[in-house]
N, CA and C atoms as a LAMMPS dump frame, in Angstrom:
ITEM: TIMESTEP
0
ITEM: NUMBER OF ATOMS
207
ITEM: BOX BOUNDS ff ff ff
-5.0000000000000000e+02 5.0000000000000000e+02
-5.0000000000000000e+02 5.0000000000000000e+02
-5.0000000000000000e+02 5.0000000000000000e+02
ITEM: ATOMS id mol type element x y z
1 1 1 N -479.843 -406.135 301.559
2 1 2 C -478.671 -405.423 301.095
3 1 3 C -478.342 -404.321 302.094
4 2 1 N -477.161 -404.313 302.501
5 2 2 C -476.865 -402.972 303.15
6 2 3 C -476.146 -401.835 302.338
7 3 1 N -475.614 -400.945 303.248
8 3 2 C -475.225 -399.509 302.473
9 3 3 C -473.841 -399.609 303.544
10 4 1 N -472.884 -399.74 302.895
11 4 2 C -471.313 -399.254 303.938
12 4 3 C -471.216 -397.914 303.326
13 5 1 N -470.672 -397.036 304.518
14 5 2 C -470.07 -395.663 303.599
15 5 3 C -469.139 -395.25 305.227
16 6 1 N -468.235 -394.54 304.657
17 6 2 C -467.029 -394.507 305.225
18 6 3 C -467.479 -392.511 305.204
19 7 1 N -467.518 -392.136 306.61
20 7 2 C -468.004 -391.045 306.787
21 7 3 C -466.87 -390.251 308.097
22 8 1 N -466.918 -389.197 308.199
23 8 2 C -465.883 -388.259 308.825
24 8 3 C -466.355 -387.525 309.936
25 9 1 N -465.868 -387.131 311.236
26 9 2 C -466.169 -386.283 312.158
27 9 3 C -467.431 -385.129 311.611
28 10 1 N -468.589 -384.984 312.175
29 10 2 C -469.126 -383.772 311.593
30 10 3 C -470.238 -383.834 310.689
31 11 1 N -469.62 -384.937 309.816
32 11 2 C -470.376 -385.56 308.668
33 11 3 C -471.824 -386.011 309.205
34 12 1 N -472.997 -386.153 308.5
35 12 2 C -474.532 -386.433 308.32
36 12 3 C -474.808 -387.67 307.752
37 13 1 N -475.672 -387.997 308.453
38 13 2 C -476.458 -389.081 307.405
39 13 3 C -477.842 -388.439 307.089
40 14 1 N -478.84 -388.47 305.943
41 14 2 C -480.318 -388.278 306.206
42 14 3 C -480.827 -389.141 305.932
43 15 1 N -481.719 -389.455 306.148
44 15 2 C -482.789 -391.006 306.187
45 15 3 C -484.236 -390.081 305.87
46 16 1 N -485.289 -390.877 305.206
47 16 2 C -486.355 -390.444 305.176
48 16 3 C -486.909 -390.313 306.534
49 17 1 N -488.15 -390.205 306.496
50 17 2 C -489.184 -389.315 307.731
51 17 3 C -488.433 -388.475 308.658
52 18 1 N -487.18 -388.247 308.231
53 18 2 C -487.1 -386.904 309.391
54 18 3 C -485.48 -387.314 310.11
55 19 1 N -484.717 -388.34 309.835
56 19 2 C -484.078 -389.116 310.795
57 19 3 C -482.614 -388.829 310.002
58 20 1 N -482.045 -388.1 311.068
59 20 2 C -480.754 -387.79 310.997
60 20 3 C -479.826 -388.389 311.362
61 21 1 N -478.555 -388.904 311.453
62 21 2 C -477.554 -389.654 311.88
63 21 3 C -476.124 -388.793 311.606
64 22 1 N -475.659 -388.212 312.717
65 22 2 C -474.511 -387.295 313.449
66 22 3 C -473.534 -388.093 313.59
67 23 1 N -472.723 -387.811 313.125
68 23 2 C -470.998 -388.35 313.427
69 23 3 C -470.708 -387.659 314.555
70 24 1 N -470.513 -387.495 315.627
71 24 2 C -470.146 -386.685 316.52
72 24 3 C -468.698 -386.826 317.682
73 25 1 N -468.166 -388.188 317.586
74 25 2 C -466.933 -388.117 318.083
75 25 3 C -466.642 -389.502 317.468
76 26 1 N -464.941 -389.825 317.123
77 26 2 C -464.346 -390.941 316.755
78 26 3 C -463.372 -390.952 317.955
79 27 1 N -464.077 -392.917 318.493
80 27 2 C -462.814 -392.839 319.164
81 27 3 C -461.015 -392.829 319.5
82 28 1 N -460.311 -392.935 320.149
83 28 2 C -458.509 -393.425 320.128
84 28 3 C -458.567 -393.886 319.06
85 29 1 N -457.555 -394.133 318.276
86 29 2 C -456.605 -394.751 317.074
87 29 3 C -456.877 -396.443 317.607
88 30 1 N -457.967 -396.709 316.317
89 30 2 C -457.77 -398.173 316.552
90 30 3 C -458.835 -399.156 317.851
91 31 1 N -459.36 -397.897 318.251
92 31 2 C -460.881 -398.346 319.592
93 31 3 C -462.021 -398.853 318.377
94 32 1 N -461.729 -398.675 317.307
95 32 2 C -463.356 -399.207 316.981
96 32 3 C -464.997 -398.352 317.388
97 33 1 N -464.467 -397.767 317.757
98 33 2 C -465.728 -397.029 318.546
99 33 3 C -465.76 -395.498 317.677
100 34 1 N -466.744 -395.31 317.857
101 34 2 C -467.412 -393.841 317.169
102 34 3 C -469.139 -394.059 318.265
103 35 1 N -469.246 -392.585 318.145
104 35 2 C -470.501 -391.923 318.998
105 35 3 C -471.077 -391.176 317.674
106 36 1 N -472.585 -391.763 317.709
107 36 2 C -473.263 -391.194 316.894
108 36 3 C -474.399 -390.467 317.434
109 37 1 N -474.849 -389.562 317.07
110 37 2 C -476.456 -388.545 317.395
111 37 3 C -477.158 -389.122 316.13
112 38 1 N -478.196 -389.401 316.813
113 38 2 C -479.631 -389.778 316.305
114 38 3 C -480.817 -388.455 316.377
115 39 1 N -481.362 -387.639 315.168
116 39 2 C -482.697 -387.15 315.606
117 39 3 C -483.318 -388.046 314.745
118 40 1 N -484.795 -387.545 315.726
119 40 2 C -485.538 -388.662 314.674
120 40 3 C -487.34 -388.057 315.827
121 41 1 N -487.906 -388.091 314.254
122 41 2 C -489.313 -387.892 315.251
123 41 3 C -489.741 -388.712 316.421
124 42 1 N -490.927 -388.09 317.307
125 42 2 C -490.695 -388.837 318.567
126 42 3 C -491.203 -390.557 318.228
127 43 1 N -492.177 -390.661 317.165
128 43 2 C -492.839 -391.761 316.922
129 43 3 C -492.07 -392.931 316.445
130 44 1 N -490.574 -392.47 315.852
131 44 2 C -490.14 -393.473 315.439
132 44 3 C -489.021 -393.861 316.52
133 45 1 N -488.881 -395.216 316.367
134 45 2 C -488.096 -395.85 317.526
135 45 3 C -486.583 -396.212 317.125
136 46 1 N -485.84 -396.166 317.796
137 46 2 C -484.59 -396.105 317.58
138 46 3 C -483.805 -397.177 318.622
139 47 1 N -483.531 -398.225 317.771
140 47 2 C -483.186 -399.626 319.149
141 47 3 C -481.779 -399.939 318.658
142 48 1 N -480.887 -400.222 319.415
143 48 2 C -479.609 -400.475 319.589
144 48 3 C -479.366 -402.691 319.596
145 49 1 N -478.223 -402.931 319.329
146 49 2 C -478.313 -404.362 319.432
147 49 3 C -476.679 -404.488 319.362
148 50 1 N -476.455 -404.728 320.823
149 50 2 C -474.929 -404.907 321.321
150 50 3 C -474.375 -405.992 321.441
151 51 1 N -473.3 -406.337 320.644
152 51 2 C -472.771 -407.482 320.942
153 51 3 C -472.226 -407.905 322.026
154 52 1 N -472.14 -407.296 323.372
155 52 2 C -472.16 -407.174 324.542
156 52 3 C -473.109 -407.467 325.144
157 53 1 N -473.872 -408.867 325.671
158 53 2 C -475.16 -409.18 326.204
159 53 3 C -475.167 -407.712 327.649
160 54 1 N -474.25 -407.809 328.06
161 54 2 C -474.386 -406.95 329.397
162 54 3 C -474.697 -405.992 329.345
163 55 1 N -474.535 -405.397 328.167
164 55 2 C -474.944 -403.741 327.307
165 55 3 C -476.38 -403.879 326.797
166 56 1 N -476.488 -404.701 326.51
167 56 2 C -478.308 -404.925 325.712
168 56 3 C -479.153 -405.451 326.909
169 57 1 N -478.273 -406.237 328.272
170 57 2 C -479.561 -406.052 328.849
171 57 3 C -479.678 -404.61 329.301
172 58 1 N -478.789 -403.48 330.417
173 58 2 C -478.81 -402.617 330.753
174 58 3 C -479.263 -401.863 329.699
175 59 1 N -479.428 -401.764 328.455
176 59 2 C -480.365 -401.137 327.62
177 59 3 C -482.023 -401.64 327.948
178 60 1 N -482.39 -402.68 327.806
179 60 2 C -483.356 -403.191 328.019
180 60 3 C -484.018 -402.663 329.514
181 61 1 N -483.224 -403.37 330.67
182 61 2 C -483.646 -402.761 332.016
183 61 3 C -484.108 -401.402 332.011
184 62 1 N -483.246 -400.506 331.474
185 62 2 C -483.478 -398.98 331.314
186 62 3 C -484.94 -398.62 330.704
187 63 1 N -485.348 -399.457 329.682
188 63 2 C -486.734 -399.257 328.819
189 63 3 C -487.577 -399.27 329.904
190 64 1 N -487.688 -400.169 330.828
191 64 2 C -488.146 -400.994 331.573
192 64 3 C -488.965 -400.448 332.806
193 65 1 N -487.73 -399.572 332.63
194 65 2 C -487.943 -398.697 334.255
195 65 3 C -488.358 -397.071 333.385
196 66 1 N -488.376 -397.339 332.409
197 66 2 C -489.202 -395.77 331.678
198 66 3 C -488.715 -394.552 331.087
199 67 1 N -486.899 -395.281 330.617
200 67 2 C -485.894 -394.641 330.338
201 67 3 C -484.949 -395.214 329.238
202 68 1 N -486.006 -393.799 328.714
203 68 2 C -485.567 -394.054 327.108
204 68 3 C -484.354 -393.158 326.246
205 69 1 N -483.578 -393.303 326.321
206 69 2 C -482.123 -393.622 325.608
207 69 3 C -482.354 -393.002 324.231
């Protein structure tokens, strides 16, 4: 089951162990895009999955080489 919620510039998410989720910019009218901030303790991992193969590998490569995102 998932959770949709329709959230605003500014606006929070909280998650248990510690893990925050930041609204922090919406993009142009109609881009689809929003930028989110993640805290989150160092132990827990935080992985992305782009429907853009070219974006998930350059995520991947980046791990790779010891650069973590």
């Amino acid at each position: 089951m998932a959770l949709k919620l329709t959230i605003g510039k500014g606006d929070k998410i909280i998650m248990s162990d510690g893990v925050v989720i930041d609204l922090i910019h919406i993009g142009a009218k109609n881009s689809g895009q929003v930028t989110l901030a993640f805290e989150a303790p160092q132990e827990i991992r935080i992985n992305a999955i782009f429907q853009d193969s070219r974006k998930q590998f350059k995520r991947l490569k980046g791990e790779r080489d010891g650069n973590r995102h």
